[in-house]
N, CA, C and O atoms as a Tinker XYZ file with bonds, in Angstrom:
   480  protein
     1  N    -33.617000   27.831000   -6.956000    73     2
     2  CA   -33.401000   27.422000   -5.581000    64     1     3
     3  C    -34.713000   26.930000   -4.973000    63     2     4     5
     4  O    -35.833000   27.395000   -5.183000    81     3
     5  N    -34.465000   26.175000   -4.390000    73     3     6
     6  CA   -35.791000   25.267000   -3.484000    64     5     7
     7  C    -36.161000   26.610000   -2.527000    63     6     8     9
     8  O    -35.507000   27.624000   -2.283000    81     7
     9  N    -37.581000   26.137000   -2.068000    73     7    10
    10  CA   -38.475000   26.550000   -1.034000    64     9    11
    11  C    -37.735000   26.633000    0.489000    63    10    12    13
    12  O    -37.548000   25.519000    0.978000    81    11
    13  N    -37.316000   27.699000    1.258000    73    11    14
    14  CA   -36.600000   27.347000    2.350000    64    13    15
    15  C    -38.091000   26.671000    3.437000    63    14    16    17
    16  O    -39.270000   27.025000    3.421000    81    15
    17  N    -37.620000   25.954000    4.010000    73    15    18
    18  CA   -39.150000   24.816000    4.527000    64    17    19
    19  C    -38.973000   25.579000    6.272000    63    18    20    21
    20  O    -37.855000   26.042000    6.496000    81    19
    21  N    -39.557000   25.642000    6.912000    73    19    22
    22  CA   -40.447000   26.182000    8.231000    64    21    23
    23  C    -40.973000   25.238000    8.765000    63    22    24    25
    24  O    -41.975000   25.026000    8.082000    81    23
    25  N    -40.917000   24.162000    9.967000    73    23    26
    26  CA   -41.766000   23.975000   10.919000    64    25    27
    27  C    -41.974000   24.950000   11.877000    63    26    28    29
    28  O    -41.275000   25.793000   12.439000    81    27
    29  N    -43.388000   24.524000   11.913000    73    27    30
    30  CA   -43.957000   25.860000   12.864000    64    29    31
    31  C    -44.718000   25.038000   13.830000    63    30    32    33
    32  O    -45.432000   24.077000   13.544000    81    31
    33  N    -44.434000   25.630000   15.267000    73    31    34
    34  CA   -45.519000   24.745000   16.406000    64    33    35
    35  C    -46.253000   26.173000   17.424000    63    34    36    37
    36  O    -45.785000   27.103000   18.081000    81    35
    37  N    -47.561000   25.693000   17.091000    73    35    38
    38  CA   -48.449000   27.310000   17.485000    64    37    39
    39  C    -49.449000   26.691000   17.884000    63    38    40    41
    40  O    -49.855000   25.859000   17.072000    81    39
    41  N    -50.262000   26.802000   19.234000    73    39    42
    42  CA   -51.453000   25.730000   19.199000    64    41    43
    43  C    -52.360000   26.967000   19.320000    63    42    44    45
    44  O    -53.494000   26.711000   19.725000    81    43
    45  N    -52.100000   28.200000   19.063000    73    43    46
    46  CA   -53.307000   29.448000   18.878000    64    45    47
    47  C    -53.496000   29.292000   17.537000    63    46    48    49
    48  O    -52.512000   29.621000   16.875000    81    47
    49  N    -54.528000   28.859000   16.857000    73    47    50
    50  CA   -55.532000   29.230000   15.864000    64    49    51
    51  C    -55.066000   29.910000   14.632000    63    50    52    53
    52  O    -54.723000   29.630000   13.483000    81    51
    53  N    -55.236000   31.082000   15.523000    73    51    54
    54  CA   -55.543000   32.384000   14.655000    64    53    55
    55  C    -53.663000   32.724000   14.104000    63    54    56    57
    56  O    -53.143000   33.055000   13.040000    81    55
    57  N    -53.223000   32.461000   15.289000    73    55    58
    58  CA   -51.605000   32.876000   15.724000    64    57    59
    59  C    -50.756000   32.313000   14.279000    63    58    60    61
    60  O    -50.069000   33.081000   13.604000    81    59
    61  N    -50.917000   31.010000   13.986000    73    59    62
    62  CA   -50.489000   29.867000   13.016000    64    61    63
    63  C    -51.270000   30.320000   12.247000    63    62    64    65
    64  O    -50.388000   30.925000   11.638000    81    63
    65  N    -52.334000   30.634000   11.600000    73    63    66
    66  CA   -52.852000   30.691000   10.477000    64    65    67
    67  C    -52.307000   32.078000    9.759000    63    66    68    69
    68  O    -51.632000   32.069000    8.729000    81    67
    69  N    -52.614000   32.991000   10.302000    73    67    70
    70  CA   -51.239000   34.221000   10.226000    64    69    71
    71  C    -49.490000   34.034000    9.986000    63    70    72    73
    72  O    -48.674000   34.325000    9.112000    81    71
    73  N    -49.490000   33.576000   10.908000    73    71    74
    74  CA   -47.829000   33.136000   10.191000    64    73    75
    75  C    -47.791000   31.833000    9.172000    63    74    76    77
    76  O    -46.715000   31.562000    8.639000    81    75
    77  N    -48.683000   31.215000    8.963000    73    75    78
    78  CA   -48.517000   30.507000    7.852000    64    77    79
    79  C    -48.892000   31.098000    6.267000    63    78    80    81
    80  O    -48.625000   30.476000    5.238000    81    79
    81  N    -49.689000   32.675000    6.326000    73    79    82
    82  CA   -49.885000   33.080000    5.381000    64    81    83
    83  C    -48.864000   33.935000    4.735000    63    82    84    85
    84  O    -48.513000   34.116000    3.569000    81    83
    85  N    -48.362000   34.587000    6.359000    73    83    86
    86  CA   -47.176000   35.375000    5.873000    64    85    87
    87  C    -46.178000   34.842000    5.165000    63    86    88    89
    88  O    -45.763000   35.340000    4.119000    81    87
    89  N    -45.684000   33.690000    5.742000    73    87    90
    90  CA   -44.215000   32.968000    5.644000    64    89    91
    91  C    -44.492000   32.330000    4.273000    63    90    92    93
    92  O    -43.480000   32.169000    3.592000    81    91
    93  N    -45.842000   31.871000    3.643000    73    91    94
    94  CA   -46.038000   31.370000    2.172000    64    93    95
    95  C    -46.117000   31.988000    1.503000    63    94    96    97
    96  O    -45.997000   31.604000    0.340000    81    95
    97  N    -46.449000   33.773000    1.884000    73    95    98
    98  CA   -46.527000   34.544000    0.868000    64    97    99
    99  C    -45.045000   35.092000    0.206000    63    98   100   101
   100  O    -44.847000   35.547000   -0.921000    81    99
   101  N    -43.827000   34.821000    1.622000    73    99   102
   102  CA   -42.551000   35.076000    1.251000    64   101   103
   103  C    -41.772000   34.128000    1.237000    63   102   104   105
   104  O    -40.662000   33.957000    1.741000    81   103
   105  N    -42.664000   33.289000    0.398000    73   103   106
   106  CA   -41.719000   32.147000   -0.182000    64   105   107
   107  C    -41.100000   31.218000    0.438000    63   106   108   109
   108  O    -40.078000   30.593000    0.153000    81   107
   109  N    -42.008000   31.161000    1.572000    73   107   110
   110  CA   -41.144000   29.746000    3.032000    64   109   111
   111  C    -42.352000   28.608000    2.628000    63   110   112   113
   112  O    -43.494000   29.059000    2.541000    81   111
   113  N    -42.179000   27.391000    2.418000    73   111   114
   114  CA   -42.591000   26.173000    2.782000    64   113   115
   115  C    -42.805000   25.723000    3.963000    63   114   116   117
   116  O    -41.849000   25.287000    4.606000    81   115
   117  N    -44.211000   25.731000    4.555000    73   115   118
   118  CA   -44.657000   26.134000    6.104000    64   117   119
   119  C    -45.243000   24.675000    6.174000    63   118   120   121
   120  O    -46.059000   24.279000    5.342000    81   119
   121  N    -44.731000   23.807000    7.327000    73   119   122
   122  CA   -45.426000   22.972000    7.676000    64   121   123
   123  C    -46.050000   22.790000    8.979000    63   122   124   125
   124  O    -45.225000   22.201000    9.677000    81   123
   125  N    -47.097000   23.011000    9.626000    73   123   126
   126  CA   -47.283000   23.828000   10.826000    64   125   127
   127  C    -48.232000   22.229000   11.735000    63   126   128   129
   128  O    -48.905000   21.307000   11.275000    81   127
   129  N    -47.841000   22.569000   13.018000    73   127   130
   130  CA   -48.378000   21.589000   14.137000    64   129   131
   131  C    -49.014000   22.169000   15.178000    63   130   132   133
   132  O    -48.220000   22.916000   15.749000    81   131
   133  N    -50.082000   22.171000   15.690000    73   131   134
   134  CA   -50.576000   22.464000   17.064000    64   133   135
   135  C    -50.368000   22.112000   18.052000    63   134   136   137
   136  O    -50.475000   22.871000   19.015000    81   135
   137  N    -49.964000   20.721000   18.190000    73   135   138
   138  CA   -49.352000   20.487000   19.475000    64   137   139
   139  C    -47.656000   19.999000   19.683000    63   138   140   141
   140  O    -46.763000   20.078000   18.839000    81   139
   141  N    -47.584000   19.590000   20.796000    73   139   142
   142  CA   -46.227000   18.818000   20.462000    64   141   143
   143  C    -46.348000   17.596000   20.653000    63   142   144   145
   144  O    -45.297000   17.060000   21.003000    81   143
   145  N    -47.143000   16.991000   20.569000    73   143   146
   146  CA   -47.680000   15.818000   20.278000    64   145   147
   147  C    -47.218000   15.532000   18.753000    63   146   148   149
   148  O    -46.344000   14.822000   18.254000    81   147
   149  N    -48.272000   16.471000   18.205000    73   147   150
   150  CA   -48.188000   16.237000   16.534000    64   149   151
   151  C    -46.955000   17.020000   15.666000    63   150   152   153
   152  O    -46.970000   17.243000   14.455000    81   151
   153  N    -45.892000   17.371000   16.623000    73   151   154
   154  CA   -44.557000   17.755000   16.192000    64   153   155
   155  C    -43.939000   16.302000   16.085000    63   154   156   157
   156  O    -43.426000   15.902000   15.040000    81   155
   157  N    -44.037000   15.394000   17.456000    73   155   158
   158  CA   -43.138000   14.867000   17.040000    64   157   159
   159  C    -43.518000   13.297000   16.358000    63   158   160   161
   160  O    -42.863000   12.259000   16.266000    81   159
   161  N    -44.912000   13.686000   15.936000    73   159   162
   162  CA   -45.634000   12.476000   14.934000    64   161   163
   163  C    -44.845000   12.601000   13.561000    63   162   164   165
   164  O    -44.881000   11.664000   12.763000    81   163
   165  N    -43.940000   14.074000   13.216000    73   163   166
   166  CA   -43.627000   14.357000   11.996000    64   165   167
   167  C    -43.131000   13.129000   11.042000    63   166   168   169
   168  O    -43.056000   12.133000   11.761000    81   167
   169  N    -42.814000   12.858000    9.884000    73   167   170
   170  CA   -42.025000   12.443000    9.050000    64   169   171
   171  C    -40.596000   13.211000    9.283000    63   170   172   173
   172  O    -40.273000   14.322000    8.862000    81   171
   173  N    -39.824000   12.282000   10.090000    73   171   174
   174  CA   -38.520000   12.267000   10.536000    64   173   175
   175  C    -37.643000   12.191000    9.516000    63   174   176   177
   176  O    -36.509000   12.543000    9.840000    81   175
   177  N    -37.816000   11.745000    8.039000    73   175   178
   178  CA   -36.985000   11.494000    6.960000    64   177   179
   179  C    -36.956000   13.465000    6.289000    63   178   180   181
   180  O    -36.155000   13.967000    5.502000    81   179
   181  N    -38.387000   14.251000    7.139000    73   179   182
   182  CA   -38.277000   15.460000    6.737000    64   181   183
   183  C    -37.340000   16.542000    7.114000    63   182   184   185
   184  O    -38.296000   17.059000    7.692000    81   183
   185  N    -36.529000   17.239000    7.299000    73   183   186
   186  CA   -35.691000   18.029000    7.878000    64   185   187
   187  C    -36.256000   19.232000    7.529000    63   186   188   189
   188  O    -36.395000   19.344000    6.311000    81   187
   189  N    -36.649000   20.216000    8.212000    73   187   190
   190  CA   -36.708000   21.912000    7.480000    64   189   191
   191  C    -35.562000   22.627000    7.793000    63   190   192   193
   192  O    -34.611000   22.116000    8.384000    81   191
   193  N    -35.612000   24.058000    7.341000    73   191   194
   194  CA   -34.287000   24.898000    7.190000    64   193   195
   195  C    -34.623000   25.768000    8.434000    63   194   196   197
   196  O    -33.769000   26.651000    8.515000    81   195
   197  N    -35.456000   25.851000    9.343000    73   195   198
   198  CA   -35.631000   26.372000   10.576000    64   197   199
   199  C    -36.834000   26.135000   11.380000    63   198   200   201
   200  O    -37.860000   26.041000   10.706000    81   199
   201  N    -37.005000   25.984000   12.968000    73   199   202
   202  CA   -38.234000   25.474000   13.599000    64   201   203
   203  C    -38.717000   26.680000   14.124000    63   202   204   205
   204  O    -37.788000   27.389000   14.510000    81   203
   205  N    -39.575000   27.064000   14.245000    73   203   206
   206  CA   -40.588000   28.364000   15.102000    64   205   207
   207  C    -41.020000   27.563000   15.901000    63   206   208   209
   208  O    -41.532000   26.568000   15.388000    81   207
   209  N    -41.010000   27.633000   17.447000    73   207   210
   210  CA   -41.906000   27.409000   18.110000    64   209   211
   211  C    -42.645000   28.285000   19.200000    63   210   212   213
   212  O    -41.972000   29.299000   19.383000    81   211
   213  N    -43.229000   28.280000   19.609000    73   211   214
   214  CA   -44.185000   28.623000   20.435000    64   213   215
   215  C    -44.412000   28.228000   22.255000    63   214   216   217
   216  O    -45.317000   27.504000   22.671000    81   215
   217  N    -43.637000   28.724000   22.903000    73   215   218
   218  CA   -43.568000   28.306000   23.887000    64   217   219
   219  C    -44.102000   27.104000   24.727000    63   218   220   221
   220  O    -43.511000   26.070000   25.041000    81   219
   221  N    -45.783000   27.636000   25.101000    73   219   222
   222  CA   -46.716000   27.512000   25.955000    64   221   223
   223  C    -47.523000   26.466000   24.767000    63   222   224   225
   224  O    -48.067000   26.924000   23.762000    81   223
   225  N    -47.475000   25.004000   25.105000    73   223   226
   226  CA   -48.093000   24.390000   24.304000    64   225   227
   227  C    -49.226000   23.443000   25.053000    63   226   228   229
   228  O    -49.161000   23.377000   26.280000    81   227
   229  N    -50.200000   22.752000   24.403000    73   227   230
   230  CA   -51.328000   22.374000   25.392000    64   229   231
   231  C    -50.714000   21.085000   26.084000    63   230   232   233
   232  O    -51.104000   20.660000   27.172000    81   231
   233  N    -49.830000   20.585000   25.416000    73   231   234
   234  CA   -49.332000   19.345000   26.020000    64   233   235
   235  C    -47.424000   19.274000   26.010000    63   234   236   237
   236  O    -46.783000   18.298000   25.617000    81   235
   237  N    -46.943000   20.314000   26.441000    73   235   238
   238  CA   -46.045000   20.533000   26.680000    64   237   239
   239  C    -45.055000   21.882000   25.988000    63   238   240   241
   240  O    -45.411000   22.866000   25.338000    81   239
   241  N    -44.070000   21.556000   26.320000    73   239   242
   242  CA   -43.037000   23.334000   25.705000    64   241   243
   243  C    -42.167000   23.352000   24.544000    63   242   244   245
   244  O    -41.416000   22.386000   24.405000    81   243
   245  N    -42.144000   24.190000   23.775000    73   243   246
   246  CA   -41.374000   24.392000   22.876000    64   245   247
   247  C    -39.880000   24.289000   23.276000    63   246   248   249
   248  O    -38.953000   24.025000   22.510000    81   247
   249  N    -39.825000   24.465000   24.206000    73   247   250
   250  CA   -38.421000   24.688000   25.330000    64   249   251
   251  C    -37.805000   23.145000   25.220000    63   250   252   253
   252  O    -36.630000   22.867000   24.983000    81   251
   253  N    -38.781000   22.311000   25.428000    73   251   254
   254  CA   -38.676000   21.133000   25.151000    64   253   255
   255  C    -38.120000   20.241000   23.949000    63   254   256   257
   256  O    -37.147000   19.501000   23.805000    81   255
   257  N    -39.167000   20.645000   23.170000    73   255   258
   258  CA   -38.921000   20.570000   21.727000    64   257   259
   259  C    -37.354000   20.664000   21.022000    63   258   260   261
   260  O    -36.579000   19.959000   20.377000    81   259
   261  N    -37.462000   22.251000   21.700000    73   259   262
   262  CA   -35.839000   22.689000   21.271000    64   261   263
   263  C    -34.557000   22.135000   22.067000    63   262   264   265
   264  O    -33.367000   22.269000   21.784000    81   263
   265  N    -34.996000   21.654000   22.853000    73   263   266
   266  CA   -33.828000   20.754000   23.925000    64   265   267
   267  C    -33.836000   19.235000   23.195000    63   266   268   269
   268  O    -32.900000   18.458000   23.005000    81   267
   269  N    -34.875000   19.154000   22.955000    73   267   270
   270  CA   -34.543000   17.915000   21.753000    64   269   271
   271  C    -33.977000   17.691000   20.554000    63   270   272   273
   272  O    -33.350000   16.677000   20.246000    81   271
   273  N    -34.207000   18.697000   19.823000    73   271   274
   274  CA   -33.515000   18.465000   18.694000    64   273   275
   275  C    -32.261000   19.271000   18.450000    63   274   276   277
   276  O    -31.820000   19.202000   17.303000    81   275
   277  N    -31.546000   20.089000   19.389000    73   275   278
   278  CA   -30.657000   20.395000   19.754000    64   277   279
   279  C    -29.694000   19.049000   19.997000    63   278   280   281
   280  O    -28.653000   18.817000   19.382000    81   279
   281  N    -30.294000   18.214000   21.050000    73   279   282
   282  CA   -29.614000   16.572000   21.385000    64   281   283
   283  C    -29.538000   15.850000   19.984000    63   282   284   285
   284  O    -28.916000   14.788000   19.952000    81   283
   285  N    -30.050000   16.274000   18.943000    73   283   286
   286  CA   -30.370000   15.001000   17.950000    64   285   287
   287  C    -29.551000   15.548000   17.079000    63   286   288   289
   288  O    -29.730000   16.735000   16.806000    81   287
   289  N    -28.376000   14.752000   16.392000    73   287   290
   290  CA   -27.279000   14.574000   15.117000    64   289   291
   291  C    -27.948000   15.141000   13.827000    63   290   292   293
   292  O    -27.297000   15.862000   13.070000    81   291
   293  N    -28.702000   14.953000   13.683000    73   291   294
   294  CA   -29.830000   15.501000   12.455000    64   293   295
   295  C    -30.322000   16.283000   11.945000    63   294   296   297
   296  O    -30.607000   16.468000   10.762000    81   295
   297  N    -30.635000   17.446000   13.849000    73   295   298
   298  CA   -31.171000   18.863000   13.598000    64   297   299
   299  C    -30.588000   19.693000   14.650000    63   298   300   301
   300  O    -31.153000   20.729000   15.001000    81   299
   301  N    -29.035000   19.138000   15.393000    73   299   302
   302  CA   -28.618000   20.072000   16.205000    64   301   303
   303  C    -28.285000   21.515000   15.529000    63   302   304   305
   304  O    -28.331000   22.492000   16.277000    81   303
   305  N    -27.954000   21.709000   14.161000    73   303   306
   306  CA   -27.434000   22.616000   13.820000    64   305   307
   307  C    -28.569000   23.422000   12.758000    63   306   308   309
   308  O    -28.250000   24.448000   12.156000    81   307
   309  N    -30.002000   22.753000   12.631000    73   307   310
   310  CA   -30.926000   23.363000   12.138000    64   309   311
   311  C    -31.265000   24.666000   13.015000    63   310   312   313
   312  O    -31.313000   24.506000   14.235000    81   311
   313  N    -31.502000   25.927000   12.493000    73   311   314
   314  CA   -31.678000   26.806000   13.556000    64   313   315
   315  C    -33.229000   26.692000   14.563000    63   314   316   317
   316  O    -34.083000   26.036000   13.968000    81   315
   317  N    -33.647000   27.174000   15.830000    73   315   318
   318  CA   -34.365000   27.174000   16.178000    64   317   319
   319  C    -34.846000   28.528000   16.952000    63   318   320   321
   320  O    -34.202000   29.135000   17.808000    81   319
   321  N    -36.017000   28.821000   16.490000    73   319   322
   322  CA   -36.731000   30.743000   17.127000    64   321   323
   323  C    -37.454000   29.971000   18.199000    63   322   324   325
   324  O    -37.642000   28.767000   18.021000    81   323
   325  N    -37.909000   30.608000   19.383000    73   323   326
   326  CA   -38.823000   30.627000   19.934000    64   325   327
   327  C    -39.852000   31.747000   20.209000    63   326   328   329
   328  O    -39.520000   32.903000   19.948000    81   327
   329  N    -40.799000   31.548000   20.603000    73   327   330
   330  CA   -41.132000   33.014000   20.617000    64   329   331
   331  C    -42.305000   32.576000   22.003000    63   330   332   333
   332  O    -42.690000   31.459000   22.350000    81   331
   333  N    -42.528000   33.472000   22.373000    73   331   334
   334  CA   -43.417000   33.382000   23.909000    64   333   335
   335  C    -43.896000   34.580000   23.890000    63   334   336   337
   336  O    -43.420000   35.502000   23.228000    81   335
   337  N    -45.248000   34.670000   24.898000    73   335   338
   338  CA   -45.591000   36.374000   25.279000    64   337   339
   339  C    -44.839000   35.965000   27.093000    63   338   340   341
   340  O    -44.421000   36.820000   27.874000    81   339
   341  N    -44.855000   35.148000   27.227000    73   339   342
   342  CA   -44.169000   35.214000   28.864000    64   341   343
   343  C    -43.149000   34.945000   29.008000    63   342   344   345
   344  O    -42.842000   34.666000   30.167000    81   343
   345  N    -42.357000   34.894000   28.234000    73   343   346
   346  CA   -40.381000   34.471000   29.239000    64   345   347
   347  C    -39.937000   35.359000   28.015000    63   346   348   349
   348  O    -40.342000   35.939000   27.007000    81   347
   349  N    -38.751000   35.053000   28.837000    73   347   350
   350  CA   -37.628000   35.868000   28.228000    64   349   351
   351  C    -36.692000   34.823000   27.608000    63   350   352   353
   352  O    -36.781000   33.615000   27.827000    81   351
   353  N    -35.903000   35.332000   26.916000    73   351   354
   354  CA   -34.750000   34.269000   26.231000    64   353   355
   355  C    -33.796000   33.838000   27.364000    63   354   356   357
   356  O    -33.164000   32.802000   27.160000    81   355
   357  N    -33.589000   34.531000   28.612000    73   355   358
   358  CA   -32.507000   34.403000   29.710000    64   357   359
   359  C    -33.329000   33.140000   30.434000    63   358   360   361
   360  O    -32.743000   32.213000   30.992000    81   359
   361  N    -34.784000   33.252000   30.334000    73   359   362
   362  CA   -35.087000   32.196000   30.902000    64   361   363
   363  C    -34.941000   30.635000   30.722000    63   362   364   365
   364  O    -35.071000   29.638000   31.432000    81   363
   365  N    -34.615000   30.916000   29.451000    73   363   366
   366  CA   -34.447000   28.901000   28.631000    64   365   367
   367  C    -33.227000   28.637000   28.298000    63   366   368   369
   368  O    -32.871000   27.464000   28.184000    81   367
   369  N    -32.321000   29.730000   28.071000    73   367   370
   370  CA   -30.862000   30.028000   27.045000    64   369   371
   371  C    -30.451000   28.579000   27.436000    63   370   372   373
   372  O    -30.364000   27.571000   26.736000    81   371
   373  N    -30.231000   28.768000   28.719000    73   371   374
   374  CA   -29.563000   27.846000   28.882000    64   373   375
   375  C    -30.070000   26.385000   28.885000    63   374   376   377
   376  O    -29.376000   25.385000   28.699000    81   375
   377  N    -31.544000   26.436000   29.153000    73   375   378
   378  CA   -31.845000   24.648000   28.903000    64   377   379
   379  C    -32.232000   24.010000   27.523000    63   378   380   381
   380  O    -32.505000   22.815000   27.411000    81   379
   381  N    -32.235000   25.214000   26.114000    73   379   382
   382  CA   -32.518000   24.571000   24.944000    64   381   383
   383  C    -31.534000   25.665000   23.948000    63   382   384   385
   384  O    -31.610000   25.356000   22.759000    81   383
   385  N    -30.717000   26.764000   24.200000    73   383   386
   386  CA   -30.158000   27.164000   23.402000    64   385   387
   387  C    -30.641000   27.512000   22.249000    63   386   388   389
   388  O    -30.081000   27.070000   21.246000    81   387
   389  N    -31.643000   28.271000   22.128000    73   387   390
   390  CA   -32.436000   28.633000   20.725000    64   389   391
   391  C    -31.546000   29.652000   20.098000    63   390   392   393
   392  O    -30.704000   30.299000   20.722000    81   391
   393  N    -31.813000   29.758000   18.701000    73   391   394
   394  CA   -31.022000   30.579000   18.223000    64   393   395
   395  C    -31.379000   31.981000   18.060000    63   394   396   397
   396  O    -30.703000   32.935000   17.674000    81   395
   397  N    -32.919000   31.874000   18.543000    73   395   398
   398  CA   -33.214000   33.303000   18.218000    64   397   399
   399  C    -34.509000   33.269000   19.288000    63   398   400   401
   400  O    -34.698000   32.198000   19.865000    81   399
   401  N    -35.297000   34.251000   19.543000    73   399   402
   402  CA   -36.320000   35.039000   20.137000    64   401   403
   403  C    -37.064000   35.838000   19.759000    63   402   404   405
   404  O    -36.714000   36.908000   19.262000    81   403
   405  N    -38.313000   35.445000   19.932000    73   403   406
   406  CA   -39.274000   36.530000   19.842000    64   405   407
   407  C    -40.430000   36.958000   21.016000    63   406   408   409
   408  O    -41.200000   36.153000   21.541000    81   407
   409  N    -40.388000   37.974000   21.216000    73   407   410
   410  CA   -41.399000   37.530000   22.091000    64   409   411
   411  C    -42.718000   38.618000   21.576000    63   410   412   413
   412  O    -42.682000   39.565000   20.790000    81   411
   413  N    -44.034000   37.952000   22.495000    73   411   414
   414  CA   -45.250000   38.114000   21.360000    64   413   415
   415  C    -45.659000   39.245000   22.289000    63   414   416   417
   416  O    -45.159000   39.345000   23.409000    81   415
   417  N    -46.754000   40.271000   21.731000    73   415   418
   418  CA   -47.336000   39.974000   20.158000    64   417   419
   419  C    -45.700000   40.795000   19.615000    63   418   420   421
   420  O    -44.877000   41.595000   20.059000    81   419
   421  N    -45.968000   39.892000   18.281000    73   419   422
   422  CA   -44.480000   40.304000   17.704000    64   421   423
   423  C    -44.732000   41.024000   16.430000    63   422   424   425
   424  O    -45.676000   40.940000   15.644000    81   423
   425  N    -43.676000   41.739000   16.418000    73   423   426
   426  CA   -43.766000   42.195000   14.592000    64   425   427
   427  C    -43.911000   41.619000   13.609000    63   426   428   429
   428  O    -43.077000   40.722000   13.722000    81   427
   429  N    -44.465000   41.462000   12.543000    73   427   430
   430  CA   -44.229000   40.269000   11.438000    64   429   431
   431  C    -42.436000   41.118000   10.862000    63   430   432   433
   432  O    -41.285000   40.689000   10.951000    81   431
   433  N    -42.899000   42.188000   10.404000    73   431   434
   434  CA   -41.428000   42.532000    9.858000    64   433   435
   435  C    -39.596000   42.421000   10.960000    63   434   436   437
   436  O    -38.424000   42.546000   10.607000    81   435
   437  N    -39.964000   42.262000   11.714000    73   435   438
   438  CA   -39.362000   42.094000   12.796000    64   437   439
   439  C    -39.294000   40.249000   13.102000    63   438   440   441
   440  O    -38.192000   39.724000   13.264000    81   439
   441  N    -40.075000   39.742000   13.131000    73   439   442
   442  CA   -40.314000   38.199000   12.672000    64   441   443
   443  C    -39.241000   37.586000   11.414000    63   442   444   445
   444  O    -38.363000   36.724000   11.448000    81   443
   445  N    -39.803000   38.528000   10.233000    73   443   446
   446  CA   -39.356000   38.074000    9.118000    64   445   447
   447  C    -37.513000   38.240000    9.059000    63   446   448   449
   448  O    -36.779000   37.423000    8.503000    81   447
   449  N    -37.109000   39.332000    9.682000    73   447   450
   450  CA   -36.163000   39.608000    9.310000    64   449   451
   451  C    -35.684000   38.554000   10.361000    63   450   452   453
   452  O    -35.003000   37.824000    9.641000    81   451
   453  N    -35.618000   38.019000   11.628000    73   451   454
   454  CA   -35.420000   37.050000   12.671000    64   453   455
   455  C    -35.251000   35.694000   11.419000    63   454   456   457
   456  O    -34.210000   35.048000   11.301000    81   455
   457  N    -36.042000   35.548000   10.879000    73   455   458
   458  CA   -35.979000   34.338000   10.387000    64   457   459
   459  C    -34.962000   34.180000    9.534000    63   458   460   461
   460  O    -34.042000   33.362000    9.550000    81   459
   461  N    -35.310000   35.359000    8.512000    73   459   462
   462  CA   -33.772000   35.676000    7.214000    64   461   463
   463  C    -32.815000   35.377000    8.107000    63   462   464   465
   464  O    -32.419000   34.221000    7.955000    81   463
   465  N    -32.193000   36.064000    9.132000    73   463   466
   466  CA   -31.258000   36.302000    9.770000    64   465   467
   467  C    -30.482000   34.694000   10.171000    63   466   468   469
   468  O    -29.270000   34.629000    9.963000    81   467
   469  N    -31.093000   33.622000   10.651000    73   467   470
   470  CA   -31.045000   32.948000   10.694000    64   469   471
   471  C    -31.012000   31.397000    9.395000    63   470   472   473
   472  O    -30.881000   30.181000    9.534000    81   471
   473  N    -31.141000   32.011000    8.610000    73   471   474
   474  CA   -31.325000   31.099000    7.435000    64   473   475
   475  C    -30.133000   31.650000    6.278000    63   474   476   477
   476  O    -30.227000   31.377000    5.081000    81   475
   477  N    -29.249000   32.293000    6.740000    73   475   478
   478  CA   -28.038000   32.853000    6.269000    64   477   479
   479  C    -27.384000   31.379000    5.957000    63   478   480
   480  O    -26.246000   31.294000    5.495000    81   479
């Protein structure tokens, strides 16, 4: 079986370099962006099997992000986490419909199982 693939959008450093070690060490194909700028520079012919994002971005929101590709034929049904240290899931539910939540600082094992859960 193939690599289940991960975009990840984290513009903390340290934050992304951590979850990109974790998620490669358990066998996820991590392709990670700092801004949302350079999310949506991606190779569009790429699809992954779930998006992480990161709320609070330097040039705009994950909230965003996920309200987009929610709209788009391509990746409405790709799952999408968010995770924030400031909102709550009641706060966006309704303007991007994520499929899941985290909010920070988060568990990795608690993370991980969020992600499995979703990649069912």
């Amino acid at each position: 079986m193939d690599m289940r693939k991960i975009f990840l959008v984290e513009d903390d450093p340290s934050i992304r370099e951590i979850l990109e070690i974790v998620l490669t060490s358990e066998n996820y194909e991590v392709q990670s962006f700092s801004t949302a700028h350079a999310f949506r520079q991606r190779n569009l012919k790429v699809n992954p099997d779930l998006y992480l994002f990161d709320v609070m971005l330097p040039d705009g929101s994950g909230i965003d992000l996920c309200s987009e590709l929610k709209e788009d034929i391509n990746n409405k049904d790709v799952p999408v986490i968010i995770m924030s240290a400031h909102a709550q899931l009641k706060q966006f539910s309704e303007i991007c419909q994520p499929d899941n939540f985290i909010s920070k600082p988060f568990d990795i094992d608690n993370l991980l199982a969020r992600i499995k859960e979703n990649l069912v």
